[in-house]
Short mmCIF file of the C-alpha atoms (twelve columns), coordinates in Angstrom:
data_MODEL
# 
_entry.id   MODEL 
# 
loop_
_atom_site.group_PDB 
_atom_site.id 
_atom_site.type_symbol 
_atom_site.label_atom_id 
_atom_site.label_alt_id 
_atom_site.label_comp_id 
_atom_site.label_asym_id 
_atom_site.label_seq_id 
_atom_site.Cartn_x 
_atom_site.Cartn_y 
_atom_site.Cartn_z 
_atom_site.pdbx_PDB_model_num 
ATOM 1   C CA . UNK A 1   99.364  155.429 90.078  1 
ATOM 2   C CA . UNK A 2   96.239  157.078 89.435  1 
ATOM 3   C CA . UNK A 3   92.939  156.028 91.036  1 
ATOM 4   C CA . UNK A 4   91.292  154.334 87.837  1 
ATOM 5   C CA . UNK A 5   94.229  151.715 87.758  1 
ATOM 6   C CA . UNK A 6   93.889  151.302 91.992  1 
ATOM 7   C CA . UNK A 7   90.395  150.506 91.498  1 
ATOM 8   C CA . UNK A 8   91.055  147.924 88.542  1 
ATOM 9   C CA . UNK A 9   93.819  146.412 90.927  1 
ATOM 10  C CA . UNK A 10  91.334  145.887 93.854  1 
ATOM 11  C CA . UNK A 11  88.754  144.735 91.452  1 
ATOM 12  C CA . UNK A 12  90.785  142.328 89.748  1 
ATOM 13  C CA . UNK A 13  92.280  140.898 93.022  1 
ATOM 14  C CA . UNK A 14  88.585  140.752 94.635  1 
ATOM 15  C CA . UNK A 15  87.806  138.579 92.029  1 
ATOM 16  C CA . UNK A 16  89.816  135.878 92.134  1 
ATOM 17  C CA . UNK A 17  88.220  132.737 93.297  1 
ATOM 18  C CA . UNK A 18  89.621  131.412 96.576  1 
ATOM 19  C CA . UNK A 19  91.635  128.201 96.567  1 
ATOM 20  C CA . UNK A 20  89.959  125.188 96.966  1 
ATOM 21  C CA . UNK A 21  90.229  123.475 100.233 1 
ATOM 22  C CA . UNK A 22  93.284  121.107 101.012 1 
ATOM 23  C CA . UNK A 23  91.998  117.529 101.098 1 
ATOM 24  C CA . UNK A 24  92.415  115.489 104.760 1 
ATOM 25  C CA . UNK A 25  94.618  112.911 103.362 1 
ATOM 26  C CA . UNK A 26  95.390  110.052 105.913 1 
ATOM 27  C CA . UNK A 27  98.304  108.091 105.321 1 
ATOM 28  C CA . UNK A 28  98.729  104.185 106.765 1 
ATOM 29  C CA . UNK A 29  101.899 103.381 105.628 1 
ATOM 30  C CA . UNK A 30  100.909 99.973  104.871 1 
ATOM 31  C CA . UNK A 31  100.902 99.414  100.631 1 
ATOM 32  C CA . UNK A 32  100.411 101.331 97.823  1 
ATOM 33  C CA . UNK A 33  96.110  101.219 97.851  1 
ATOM 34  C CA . UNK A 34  93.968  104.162 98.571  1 
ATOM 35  C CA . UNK A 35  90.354  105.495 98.824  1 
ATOM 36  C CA . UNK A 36  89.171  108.886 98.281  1 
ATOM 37  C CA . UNK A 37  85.903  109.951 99.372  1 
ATOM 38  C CA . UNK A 38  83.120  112.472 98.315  1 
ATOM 39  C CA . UNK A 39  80.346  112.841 101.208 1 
ATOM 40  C CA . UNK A 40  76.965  114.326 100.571 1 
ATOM 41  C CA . UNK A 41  73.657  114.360 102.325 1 
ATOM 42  C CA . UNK A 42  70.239  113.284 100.421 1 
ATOM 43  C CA . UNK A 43  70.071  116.904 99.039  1 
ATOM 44  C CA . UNK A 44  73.228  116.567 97.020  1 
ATOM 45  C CA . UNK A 45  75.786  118.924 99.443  1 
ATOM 46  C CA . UNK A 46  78.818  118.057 100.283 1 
ATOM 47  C CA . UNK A 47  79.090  117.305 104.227 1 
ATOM 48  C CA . UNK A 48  81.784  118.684 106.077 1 
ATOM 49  C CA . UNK A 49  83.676  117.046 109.145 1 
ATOM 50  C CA . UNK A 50  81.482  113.923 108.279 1 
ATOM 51  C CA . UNK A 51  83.726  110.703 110.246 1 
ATOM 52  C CA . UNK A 52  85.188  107.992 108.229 1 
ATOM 53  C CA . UNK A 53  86.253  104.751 110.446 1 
ATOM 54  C CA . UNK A 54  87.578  101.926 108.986 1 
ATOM 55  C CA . UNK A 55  89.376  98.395  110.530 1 
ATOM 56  C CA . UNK A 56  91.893  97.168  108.185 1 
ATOM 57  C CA . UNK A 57  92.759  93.527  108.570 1 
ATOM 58  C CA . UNK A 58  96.003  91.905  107.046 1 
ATOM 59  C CA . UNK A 59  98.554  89.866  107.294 1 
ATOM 60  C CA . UNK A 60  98.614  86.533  107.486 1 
ATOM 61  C CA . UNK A 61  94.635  85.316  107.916 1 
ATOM 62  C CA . UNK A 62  94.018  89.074  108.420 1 
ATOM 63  C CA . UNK A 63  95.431  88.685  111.842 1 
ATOM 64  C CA . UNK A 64  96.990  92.496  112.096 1 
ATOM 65  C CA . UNK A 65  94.685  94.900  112.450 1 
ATOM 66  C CA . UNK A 66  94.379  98.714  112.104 1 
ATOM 67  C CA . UNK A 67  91.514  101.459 113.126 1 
ATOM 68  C CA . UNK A 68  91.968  104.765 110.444 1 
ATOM 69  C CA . UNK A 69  89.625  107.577 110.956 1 
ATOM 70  C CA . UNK A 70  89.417  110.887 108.826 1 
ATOM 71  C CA . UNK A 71  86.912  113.876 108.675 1 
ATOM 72  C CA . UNK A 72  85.686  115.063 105.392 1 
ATOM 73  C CA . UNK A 73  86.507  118.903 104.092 1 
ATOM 74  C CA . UNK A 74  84.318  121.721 103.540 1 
ATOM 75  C CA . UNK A 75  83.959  119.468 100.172 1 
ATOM 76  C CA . UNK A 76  83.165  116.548 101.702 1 
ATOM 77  C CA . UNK A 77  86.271  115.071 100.180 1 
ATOM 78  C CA . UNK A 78  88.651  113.112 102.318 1 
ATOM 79  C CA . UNK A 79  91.433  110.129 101.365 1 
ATOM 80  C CA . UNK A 80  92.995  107.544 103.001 1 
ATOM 81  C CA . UNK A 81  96.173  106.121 101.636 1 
ATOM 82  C CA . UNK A 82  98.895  103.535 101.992 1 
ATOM 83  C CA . UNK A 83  96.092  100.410 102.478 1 
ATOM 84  C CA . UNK A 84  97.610  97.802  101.997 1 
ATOM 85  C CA . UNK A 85  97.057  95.273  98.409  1 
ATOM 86  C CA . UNK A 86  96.719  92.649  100.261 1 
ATOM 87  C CA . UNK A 87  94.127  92.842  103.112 1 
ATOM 88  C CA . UNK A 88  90.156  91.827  103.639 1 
ATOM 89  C CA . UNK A 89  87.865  93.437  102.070 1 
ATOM 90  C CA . UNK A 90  87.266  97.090  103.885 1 
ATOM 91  C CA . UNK A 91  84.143  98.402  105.077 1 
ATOM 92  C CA . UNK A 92  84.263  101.965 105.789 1 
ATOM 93  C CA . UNK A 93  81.861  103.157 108.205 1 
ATOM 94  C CA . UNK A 94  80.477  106.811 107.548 1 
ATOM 95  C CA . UNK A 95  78.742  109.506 109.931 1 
ATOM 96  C CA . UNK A 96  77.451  112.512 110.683 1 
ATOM 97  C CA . UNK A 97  74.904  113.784 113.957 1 
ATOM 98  C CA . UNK A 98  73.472  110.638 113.626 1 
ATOM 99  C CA . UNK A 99  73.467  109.701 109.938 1 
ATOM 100 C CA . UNK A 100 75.436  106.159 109.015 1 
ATOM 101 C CA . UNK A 101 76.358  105.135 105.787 1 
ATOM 102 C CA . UNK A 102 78.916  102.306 104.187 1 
ATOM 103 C CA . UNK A 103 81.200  101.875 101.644 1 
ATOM 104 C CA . UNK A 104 83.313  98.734  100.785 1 
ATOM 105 C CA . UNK A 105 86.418  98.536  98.983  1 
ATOM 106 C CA . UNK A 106 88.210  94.803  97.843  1 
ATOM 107 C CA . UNK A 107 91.872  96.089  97.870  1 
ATOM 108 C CA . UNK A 108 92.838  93.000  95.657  1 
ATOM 109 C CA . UNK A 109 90.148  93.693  92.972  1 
ATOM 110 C CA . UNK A 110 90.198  98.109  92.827  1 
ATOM 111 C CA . UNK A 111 93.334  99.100  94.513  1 
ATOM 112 C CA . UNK A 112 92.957  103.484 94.039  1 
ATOM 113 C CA . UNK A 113 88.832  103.118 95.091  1 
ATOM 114 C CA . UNK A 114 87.166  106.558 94.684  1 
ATOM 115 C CA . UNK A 115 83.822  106.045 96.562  1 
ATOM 116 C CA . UNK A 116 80.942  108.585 96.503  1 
ATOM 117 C CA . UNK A 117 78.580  108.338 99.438  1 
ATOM 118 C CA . UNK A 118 75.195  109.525 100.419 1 
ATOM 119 C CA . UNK A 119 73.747  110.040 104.380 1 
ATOM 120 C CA . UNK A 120 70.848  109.834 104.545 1 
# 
């Protein structure tokens, strides 16, 4: 192989762009609903290892109850699946060294939520 078609090689390789990021995905095993999540801060980038908590109450008169938490990619993208469809209405709790922000989600009125949030 002669040197011109080494180079190209390298050059070619070198530029591919690198794979995006795999997506925390967080799986509750309790229905078929889900919420994915894009974090930013006030400037528009995406924050990464930014905490999502959320209680989810159901059951009859939302008696069981279950804490989820995931952390946000180098995206800011995180999901949480297998809500349930029939629950109270979720409020996820969102933070970051000190920064809180909320989302809500009605499971029985958007089942697959995708919820953009900015801390402040």
């Amino acid at each position: 192989m002669t040197i011109a078609a080494l180079v190209f090689l390298s050059t070619l390789f070198a530029s591919q762009a690198s794979p995006a990021p795999e997506v925390p995905v967080l799986d509750a095993r309790l229905g078929k609903c889900s919420a994915s999540f894009t974090v930013k801060d006030a400037s528009g980038a995406p924050v990464y290892l930014a905490l999502i908590h959320v209680r989810v109450r159901y059951g009859a008169m939302g008696i069981k109850r279950m804490d989820l938490e995931v952390g946000t990619n180098s995206d800011g993208k995180a999901m949480i699946r297998g809500l349930p469809d029939k629950a109270r209405p979720m409020i996820y709790d969102i933070q970051k060294d000190g920064k809180k922000a909320a989302a809500e989600q009605d499971v029985e009125k958007i089942c697959e939520a995708t919820l953009d949030v900015t801390l402040p």
